[in-house]
N, C-alpha and C positions, 0 to 999 in steps of 0.2 A: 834357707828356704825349707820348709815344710807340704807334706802331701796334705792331698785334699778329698773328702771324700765327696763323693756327689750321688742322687740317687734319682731315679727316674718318680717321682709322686702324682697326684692329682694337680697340683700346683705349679705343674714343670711347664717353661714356658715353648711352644713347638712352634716352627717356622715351618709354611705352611707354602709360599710362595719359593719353589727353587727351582733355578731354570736347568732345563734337560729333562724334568721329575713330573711327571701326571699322577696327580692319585695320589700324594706322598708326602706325610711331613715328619720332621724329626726333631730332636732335641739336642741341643749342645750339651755336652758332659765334661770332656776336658779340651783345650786347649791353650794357646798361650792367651787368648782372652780371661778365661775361665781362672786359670789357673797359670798366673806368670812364671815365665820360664822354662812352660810343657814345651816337647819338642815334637809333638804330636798332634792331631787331632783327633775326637773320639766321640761318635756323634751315635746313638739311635732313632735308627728310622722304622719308618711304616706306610709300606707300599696298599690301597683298598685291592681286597679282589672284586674281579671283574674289571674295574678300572684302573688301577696302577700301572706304574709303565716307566722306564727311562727310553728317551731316545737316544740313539749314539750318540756321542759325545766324548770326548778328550782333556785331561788333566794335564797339562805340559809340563809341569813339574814337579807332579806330588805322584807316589804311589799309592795305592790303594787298598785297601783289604774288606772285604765286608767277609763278616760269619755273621748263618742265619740261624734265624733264631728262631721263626716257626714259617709256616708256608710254605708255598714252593715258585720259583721263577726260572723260567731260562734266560741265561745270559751269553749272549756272545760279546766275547773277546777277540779282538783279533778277526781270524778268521774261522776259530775254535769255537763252537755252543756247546756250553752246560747249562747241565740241568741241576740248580741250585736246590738245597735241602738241608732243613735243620742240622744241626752239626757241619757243614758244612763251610770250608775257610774258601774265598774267593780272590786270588791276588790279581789284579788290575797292576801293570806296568806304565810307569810316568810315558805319558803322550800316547798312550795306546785306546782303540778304539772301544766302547765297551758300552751294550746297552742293557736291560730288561725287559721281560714279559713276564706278568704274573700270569699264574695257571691256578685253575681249583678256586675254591670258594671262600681261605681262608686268608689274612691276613698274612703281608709277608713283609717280617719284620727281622731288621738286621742292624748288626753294629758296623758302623763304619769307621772306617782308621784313612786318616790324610798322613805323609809322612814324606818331606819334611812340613811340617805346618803352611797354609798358605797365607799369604801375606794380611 
């Protein structure tokens, strides 16, 4: 087995339609789709401002990680709200509650990590 490089281009395909997600589409990058045998997933997204949005929602078996990459959103976890920001690493715990609100004018765009991959 060999890695694989992948890059976000003009030509990258984004799925646009994802339930929990208003305002939002992303790109697959790695997974075991992409890439057999990854044991991850590893997706960039992009929340519109003024309109972006997750509602709560729950992962019952994956955890989760988003680091943002530009923009800003609050998220509650739990019963915990942060206030997301570039640089910023965000862990979501398998089955745990967890939404978004974008805030400000800009784009808020983040890498997401599924782990262990979901089926």
């Amino acid at each position: 087995m060999s890695g694989k490089l992948c890059k976000v281009t003009k030509d990258s395909t984004w799925v646009t339609e994802v339930p929990n997600h208003i305002a939002y589409r992303l790109t697959p990058m790695v997974s075991p789709k992409t890439c057999p045998g990854a044991q991850i997933e590893f997706y960039v997204g992009e929340f519109e401002p003024g309109k972006g949005g997750a509602i709560p929602h729950t992962h019952a078996k994956e955890d989760h990680v988003f680091y943002v990459l530009s923009g800003r959103a609050t998220s509650k976890v739990g019963d915990e709200v942060h206030m997301c920001e570039p640089g910023d690493a965000l862990w979501v715990p398998a089955g745990e509650m967890h939404d978004f609100d974008v805030v400000g004018g800009e784009t808020f765009r983040v890498i997401a990590i599924f782990s262990p991959p979901r089926a």
